[in-house]
N, C-alpha and C positions, 0 to 999 in steps of 0.2 A: 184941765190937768188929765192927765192919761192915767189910767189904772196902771196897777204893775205888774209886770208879767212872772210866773212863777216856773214857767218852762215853754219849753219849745219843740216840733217834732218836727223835723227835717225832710224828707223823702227824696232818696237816689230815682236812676234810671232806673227803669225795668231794662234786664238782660239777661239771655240764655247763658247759663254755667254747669258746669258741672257735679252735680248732686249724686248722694248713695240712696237707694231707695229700695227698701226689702233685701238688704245684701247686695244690690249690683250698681253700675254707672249709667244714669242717665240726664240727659240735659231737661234744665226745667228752668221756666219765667223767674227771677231773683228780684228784689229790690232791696236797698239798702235803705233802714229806719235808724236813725238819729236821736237822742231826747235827751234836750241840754234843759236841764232844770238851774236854780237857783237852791244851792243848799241850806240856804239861809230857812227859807218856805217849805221846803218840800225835803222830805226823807230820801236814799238812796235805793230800800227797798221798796216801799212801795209804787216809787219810778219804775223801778222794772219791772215792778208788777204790773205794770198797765201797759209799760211798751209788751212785755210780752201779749197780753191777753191785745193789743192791736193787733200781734201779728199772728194769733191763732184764730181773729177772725179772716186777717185775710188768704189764709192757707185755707179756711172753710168756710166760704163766702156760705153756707147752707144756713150756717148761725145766725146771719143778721139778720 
């Protein structure tokens, strides 16, 4: 029997877009992060408390 899964995290392409950065337009590397949880198991905040902190590591790979 398989465990059960209480969430999932998805990952887009990486693509150049167009971002504000210090007041002005510059293009920078993007990905799209996904995370389908099961509400049953798991909260909606603390969901996004951990997609976010995924993605301020990877805006600061220095962290890991």
């Amino acid at each position: 029997m398989r465990a059960p899964r209480g969430a999932r995290i998805a990952v887009g392409r990486v693509a150049d877009r167009p971002v504000v950065r210090r007041g002005g337009l510059a293009v920078a590397a993007c990905v799209t992060l996904t995370l389908v949880f099961d509400h049953r198991a798991i909260d909606g905040h603390p969901a996004a408390l951990f997609l976010a902190a995924v993605r301020d590591l990877l805006e600061d790979a220095s962290q890991l």
